[in-house]
N, CA, C and O atoms as a MOPAC input file, in Angstrom:
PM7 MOZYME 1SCF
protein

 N    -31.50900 1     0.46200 1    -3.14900 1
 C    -31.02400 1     0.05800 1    -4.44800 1
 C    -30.07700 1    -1.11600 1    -4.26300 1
 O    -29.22800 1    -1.11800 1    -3.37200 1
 N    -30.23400 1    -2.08100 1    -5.09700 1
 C    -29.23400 1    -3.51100 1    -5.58100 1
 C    -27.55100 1    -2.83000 1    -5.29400 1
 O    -27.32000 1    -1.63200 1    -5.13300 1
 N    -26.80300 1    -3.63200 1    -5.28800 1
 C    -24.95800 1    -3.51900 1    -5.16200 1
 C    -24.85600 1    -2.92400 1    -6.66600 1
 O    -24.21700 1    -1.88900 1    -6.85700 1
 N    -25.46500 1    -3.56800 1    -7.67400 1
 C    -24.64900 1    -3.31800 1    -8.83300 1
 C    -25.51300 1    -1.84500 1    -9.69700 1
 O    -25.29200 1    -1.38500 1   -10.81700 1
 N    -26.40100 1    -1.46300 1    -8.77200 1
 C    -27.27500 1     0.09700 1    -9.41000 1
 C    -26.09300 1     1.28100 1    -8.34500 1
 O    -25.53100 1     2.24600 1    -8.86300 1
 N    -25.94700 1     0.93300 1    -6.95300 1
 C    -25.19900 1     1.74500 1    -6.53500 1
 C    -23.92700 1     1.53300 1    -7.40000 1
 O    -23.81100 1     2.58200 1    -8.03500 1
 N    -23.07800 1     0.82800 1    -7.68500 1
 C    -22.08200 1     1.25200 1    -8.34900 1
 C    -21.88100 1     1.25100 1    -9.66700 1
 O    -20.73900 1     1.33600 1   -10.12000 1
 N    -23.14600 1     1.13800 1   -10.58300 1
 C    -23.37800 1     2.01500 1   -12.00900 1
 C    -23.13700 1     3.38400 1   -11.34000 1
 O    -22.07300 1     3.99600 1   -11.43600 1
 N    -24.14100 1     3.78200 1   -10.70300 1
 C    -23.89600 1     5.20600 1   -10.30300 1
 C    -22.83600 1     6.20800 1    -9.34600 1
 O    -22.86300 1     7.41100 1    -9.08700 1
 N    -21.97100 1     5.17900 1    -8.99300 1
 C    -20.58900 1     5.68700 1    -8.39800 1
 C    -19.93200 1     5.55700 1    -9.04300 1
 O    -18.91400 1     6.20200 1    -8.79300 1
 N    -19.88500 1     4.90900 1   -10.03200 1
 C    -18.69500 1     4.15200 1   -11.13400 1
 C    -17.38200 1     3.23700 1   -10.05500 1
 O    -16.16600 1     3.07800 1   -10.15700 1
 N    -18.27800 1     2.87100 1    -9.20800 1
 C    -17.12200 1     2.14300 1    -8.16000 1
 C    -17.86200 1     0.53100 1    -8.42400 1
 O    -18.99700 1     0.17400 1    -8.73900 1
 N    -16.72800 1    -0.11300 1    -8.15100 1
 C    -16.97500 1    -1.57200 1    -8.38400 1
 C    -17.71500 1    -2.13700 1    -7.16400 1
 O    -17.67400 1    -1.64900 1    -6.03500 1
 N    -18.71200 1    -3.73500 1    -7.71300 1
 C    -19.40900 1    -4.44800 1    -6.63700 1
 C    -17.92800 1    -4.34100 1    -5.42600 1
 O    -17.88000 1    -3.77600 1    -4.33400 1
 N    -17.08100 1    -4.96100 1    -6.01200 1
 C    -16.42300 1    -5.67200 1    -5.03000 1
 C    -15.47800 1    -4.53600 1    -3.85200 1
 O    -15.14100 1    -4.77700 1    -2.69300 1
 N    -15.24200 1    -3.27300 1    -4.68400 1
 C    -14.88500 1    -2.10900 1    -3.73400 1
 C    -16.08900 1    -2.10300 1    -2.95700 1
 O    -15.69000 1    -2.12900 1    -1.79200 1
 N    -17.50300 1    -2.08000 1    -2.95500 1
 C    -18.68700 1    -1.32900 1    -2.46300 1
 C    -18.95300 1    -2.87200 1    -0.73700 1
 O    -19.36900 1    -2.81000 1     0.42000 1
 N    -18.38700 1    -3.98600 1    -1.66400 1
 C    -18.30300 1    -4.78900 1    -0.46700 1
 C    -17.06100 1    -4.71800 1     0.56400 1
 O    -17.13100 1    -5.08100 1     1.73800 1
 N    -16.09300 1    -4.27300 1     0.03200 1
 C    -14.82500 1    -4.31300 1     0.78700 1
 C    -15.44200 1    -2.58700 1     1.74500 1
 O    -15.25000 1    -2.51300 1     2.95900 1
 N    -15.85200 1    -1.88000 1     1.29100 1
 C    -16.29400 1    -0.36500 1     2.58900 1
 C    -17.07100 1    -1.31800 1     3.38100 1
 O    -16.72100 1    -1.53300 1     4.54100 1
 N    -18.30000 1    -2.03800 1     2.77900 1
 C    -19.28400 1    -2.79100 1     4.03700 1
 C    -18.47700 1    -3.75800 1     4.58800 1
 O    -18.50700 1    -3.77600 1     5.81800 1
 N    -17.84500 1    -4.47700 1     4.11600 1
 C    -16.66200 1    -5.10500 1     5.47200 1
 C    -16.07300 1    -4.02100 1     6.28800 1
 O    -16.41500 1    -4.06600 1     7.47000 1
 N    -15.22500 1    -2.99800 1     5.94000 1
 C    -14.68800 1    -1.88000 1     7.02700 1
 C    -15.36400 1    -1.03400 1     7.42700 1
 O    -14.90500 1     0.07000 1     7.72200 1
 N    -16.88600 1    -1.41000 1     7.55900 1
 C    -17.58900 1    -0.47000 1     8.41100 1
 C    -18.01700 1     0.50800 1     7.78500 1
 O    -18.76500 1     1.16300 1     8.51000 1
 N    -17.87300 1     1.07000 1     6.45400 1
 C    -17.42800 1     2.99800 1     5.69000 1
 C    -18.99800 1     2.92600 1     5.16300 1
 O    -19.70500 1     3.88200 1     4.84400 1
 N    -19.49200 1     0.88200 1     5.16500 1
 C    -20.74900 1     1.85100 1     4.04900 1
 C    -21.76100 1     0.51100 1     4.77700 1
 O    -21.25700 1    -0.58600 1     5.02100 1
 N    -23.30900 1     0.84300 1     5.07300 1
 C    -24.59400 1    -0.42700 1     5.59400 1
 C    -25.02300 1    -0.56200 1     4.13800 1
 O    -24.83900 1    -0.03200 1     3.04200 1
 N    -25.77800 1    -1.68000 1     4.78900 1
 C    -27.02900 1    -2.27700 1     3.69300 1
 C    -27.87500 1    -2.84900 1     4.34100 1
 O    -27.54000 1    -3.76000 1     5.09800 1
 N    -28.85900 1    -2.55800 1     4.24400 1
 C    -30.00400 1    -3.67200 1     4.70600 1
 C    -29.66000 1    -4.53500 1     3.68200 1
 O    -29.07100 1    -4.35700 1     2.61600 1
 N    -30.50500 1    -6.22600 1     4.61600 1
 C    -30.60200 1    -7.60000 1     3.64800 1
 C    -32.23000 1    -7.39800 1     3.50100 1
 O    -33.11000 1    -7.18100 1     4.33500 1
 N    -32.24200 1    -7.60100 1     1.77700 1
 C    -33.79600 1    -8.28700 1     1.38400 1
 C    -33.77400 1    -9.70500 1     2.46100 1
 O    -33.03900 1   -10.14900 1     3.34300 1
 N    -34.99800 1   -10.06500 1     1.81500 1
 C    -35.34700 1   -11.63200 1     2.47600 1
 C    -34.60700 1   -12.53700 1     1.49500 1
 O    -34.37000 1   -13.68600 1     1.87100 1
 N    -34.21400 1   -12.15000 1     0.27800 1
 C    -33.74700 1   -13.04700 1    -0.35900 1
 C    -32.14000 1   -12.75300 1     0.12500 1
 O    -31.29400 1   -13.49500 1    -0.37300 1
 N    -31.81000 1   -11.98800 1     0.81600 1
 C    -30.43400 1   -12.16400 1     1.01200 1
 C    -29.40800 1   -11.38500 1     0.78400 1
 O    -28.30200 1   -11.58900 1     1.28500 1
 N    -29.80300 1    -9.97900 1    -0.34800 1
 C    -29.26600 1    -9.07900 1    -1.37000 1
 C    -29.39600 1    -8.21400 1    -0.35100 1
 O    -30.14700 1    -8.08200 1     0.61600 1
 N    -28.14300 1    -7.46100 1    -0.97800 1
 C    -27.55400 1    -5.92700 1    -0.13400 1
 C    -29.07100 1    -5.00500 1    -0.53500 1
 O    -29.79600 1    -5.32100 1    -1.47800 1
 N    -29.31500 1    -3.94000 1     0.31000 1
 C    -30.45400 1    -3.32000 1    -0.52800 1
 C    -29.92700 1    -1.81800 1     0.52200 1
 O    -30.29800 1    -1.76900 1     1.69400 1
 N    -29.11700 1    -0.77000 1    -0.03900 1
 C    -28.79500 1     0.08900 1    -0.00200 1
 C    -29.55700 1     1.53800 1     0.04600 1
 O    -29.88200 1     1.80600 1    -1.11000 1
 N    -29.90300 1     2.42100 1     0.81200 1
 C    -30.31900 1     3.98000 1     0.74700 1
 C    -30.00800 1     4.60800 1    -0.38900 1
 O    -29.01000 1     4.36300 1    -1.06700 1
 N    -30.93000 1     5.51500 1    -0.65200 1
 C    -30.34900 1     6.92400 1    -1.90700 1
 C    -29.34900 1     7.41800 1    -1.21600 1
 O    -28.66100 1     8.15500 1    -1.92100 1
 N    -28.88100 1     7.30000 1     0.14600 1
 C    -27.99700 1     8.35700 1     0.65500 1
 C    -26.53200 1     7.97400 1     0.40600 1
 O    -25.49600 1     8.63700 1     0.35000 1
 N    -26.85700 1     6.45900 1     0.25300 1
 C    -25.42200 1     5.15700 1    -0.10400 1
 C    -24.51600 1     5.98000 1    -1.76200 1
 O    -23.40300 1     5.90200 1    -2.28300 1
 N    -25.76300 1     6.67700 1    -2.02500 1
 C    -24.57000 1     7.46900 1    -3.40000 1
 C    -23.58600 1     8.37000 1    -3.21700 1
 O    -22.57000 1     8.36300 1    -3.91300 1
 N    -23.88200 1     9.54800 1    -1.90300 1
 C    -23.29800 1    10.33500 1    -1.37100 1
 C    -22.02000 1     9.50700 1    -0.45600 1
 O    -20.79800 1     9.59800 1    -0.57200 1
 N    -22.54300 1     8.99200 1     0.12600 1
 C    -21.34000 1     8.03800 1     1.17500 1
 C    -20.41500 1     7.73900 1     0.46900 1
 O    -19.30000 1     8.11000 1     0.83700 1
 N    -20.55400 1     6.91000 1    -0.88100 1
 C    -19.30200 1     6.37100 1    -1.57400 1
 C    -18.75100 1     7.12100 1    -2.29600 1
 O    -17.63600 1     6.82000 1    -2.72400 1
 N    -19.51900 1     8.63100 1    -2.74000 1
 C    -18.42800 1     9.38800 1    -2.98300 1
 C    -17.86400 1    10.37800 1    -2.35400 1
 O    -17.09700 1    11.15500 1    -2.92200 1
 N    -18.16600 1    10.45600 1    -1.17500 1
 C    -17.20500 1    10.75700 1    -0.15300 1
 C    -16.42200 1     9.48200 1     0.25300 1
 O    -15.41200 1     9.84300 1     0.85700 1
 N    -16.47000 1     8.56200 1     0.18900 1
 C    -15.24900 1     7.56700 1     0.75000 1
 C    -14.10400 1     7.65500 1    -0.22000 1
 O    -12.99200 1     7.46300 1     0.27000 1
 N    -14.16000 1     7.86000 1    -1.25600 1
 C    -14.11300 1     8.36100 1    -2.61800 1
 C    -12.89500 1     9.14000 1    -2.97200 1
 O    -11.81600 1     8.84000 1    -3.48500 1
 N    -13.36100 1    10.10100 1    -2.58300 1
 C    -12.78300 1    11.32500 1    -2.43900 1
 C    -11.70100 1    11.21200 1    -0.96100 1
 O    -10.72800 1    11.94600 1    -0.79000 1
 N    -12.03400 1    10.40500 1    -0.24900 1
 C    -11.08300 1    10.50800 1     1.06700 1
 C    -10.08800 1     9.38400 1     0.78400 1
 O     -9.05800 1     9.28400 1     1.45200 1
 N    -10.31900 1     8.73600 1     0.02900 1
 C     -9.21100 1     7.50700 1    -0.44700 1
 C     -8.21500 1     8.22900 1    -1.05100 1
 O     -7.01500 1     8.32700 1    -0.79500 1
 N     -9.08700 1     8.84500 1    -2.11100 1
 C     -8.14700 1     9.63700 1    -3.00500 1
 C     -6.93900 1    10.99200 1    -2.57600 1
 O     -5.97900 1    11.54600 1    -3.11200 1
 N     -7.69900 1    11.06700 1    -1.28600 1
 C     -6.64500 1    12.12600 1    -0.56100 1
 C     -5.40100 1    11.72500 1     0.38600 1
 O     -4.54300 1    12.36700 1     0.99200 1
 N     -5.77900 1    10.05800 1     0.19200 1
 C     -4.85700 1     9.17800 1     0.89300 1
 C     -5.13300 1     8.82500 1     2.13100 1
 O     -4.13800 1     8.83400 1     2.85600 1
 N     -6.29900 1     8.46200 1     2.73300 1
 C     -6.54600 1     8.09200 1     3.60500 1
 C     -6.85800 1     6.71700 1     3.70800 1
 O     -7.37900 1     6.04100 1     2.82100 1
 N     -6.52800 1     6.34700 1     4.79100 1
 C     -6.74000 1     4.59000 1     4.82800 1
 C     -8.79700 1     4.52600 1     5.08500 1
 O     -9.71900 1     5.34000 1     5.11800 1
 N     -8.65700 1     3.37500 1     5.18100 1
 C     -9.98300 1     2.97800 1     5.54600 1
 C    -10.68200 1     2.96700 1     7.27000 1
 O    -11.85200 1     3.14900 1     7.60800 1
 N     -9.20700 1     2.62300 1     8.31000 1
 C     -9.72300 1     2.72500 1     9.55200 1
 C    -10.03600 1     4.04400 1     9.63500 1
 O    -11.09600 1     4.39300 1    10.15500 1
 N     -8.92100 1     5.16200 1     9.00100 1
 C     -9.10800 1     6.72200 1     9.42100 1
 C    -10.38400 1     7.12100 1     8.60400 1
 O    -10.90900 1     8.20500 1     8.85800 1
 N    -10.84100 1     6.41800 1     7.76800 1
 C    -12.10300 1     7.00000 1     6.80700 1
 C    -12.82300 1     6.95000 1     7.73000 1
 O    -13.26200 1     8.03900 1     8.10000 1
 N    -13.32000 1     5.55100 1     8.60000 1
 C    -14.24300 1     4.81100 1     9.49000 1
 C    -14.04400 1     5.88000 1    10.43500 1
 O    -15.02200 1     6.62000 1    10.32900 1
 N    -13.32900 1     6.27400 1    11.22100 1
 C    -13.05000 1     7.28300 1    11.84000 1
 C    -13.80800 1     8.64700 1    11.59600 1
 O    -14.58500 1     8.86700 1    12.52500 1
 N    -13.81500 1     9.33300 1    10.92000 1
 C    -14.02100 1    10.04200 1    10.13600 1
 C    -15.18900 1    10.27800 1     9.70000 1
 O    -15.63600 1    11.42500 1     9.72000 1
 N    -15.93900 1     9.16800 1     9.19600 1
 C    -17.38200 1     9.47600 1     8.28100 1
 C    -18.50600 1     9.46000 1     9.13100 1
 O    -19.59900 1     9.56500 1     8.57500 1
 N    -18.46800 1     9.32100 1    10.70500 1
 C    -19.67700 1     9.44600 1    11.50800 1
 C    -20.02500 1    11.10200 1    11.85000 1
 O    -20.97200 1    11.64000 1    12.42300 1
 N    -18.53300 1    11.73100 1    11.08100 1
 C    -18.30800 1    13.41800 1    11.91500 1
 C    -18.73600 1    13.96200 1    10.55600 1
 O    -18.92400 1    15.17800 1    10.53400 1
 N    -18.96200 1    13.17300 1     9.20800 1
 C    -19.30800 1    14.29900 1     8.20200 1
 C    -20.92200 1    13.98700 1     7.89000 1
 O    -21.53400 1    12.96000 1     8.18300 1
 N    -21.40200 1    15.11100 1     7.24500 1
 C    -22.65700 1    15.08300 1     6.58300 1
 C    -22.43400 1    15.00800 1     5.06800 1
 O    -21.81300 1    15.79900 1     4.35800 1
 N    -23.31800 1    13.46000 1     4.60200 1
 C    -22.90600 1    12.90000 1     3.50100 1
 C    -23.17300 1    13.82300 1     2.24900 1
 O    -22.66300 1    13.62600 1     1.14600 1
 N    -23.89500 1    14.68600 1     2.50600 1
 C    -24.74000 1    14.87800 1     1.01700 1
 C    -23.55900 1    16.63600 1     1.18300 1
 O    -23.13400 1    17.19800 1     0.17400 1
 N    -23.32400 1    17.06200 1     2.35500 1
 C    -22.33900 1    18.45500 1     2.32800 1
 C    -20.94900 1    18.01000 1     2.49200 1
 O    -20.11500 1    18.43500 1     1.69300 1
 N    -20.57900 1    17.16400 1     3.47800 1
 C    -19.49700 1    16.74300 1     3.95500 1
 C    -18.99400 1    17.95600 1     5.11900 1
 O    -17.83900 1    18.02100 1     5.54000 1
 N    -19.72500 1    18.56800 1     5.39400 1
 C    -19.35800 1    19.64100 1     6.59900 1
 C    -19.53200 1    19.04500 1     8.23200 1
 O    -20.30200 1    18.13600 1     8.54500 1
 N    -18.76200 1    19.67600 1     9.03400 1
 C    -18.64500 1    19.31800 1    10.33000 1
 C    -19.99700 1    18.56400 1    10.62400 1
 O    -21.01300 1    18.58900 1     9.93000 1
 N    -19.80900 1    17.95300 1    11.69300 1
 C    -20.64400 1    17.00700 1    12.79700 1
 C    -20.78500 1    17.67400 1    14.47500 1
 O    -19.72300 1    18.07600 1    14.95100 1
 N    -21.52600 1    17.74500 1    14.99200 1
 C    -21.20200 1    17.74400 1    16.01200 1
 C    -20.60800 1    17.24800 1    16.97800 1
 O    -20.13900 1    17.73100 1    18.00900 1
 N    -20.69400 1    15.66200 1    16.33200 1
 C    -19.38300 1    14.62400 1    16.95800 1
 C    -18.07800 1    14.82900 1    16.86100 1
 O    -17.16400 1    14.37600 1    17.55000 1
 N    -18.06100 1    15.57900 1    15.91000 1
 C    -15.91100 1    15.70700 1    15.72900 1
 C    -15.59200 1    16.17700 1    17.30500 1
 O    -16.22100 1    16.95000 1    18.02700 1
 N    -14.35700 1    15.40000 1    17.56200 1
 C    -13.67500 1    15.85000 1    18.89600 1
 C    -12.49100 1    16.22100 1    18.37700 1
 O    -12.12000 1    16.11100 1    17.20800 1
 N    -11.79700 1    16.75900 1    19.49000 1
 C    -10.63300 1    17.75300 1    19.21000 1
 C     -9.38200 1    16.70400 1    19.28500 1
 O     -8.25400 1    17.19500 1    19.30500 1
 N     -9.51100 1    15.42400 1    19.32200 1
 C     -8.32800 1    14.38400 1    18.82100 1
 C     -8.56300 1    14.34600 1    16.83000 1
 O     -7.66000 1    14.57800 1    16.02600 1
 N     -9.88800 1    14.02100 1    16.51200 1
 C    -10.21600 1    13.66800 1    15.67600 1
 C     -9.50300 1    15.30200 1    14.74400 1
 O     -8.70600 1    15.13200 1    13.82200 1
 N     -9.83100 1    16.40400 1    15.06200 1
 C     -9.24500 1    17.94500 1    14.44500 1
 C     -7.46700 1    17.64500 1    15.06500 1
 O     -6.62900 1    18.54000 1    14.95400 1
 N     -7.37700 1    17.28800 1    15.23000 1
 C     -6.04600 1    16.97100 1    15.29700 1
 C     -5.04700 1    16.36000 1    14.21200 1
 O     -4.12300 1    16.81800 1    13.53900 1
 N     -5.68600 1    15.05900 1    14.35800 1
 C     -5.43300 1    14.12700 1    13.14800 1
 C     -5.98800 1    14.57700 1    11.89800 1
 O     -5.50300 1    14.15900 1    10.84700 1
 N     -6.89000 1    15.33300 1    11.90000 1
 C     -7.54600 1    15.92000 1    10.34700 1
 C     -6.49300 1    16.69500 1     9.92300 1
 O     -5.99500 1    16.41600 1     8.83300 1
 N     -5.89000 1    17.94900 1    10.79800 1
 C     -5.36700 1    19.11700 1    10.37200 1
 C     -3.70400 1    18.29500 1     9.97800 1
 O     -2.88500 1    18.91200 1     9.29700 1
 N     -3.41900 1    16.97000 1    10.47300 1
 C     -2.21600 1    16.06500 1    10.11700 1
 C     -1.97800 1    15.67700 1     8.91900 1
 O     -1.07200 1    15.54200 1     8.09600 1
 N     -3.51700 1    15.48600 1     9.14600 1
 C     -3.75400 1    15.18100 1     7.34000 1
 C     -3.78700 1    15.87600 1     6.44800 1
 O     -3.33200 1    15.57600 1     5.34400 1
 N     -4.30000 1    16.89100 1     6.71200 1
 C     -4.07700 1    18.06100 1     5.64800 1
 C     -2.61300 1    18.71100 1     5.28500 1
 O     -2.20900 1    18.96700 1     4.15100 1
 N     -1.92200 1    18.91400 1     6.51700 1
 C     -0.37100 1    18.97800 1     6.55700 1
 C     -0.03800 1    18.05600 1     5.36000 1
 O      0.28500 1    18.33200 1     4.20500 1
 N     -0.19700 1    17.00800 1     5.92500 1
 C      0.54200 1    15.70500 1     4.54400 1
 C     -0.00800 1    16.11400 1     3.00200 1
 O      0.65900 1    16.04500 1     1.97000 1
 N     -1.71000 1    16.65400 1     3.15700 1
 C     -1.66700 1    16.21000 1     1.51400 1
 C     -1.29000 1    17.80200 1     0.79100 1
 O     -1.22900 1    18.01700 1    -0.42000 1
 N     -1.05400 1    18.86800 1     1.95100 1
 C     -0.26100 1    20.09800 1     1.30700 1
 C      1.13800 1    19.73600 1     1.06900 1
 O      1.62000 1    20.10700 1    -0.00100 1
 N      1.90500 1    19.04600 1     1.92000 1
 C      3.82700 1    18.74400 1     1.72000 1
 C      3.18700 1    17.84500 1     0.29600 1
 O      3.40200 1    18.64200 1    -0.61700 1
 N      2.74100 1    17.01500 1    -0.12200 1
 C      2.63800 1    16.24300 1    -1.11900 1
 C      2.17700 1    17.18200 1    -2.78100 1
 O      2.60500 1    17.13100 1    -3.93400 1
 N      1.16800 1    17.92700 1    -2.11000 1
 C      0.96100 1    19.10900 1    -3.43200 1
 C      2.10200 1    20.02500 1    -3.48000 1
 O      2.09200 1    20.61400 1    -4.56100 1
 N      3.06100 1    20.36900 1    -2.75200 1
 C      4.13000 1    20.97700 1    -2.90200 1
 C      5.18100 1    20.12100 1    -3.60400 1
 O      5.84600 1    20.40900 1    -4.59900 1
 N      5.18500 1    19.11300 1    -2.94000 1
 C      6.26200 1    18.07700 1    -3.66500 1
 C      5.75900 1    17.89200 1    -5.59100 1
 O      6.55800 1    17.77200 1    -6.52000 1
 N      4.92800 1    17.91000 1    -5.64500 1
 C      3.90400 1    17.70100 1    -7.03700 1
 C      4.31400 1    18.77700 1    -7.74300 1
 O      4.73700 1    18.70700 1    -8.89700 1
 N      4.20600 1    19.83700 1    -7.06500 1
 C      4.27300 1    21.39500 1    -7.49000 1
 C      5.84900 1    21.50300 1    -8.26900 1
 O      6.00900 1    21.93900 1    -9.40900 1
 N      7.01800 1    20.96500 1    -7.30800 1
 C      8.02900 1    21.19800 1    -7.33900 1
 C      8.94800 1    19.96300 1    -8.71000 1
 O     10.10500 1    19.99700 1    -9.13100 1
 N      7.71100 1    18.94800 1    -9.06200 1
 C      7.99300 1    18.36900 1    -9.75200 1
 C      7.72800 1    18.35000 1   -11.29100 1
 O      8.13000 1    17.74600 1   -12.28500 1
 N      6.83100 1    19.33900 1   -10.95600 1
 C      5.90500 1    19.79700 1   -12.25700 1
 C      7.07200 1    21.02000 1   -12.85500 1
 O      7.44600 1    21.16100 1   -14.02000 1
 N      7.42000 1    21.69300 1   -11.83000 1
 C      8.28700 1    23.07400 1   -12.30800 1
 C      9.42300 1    22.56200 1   -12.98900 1
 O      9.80800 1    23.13000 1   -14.01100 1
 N     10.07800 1    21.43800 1   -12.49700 1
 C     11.61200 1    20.85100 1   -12.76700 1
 C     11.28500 1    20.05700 1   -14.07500 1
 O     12.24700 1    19.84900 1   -14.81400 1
 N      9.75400 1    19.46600 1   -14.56100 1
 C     10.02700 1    18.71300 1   -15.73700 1
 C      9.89300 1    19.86800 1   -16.84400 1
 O     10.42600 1    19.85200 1   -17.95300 1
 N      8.93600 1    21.03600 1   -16.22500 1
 C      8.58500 1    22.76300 1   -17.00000 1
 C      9.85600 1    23.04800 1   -17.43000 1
 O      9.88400 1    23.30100 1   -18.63400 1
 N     11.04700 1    23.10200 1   -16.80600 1
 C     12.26300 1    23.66800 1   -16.92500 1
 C     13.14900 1    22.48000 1   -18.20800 1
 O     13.84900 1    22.84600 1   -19.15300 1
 N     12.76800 1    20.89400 1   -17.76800 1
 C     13.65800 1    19.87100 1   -18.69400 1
 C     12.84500 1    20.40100 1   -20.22900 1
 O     13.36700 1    20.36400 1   -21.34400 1
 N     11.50100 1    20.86500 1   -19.91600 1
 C     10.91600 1    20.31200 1   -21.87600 1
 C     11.28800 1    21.76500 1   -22.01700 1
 O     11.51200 1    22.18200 1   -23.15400 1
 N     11.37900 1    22.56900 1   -21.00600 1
 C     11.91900 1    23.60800 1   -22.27300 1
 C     13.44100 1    24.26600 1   -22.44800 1
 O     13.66800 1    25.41100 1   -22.83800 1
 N     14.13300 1    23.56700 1   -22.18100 1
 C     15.61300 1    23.57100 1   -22.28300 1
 C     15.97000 1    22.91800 1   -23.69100 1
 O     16.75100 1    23.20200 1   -24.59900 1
 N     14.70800 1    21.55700 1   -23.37200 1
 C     14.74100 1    20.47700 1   -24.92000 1
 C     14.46200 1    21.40300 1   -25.71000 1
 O     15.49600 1    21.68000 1   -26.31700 1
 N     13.40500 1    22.20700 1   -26.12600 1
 C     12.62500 1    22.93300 1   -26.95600 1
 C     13.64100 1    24.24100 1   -27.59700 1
 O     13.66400 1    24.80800 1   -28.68900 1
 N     14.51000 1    24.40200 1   -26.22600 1
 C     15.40400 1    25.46400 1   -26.94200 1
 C     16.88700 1    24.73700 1   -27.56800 1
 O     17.62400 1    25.38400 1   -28.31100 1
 N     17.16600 1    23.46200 1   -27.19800 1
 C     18.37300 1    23.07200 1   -27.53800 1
 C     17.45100 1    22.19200 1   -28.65100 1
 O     18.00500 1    21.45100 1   -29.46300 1

């Protein structure tokens, strides 16, 4: 599929879908005329890159990362090494202290609107 059918259907922009194929996260074959020409599997990939942005991950650690998942499950690889479960379980550390921090921010504005509500 064309650059601009994969990201109708990711709802991700041409120019995000070129910035992953510069950092490695996403291929394309070239037509002869020159045009990106992308896999059905290129839908799954970008929304797993997607989803790993969104959990705060950079792009080298994505690159890192996306040779050890299966696109269409996102479950282990047989490639993951035990540096790579290292740095994963780091990561997960971070985006639990961050849902706690979220948690703890959500309770304290819970407590301001209803202090307002009673005063």
């Amino acid at each position: 599929m064309r650059i601009g059918e994969l990201a109708r259907r990711t709802s991700v922009s041409e120019r995000s879908l070129r910035y992953y194929e510069a950092q490695g996260l996403l291929r394309a074959e070239r037509t002869p005329g020159g045009h990106r020409d992308y896999p059905e599997a290129a839908v799954d990939r970008v929304v797993r890159i997607q989803e790993l942005f969104a959990a705060g991950l950079h792009s080298s650690r994505i690159a890192q990362l996306l040779p050890c998942m299966r696109d269409a499950d996102g479950g282990p690889s047989a490639v993951a090494t035990p540096r790579l479960v290292e740095d994963l379980t780091a990561e997960r550390a971070r985006i639990d202290r961050m849902i706690a921090d979220l948690v703890r921010s959500r309770d304290t504005l819970d407590e301001v609107i209803e202090a307002a509500r009673e005063g």
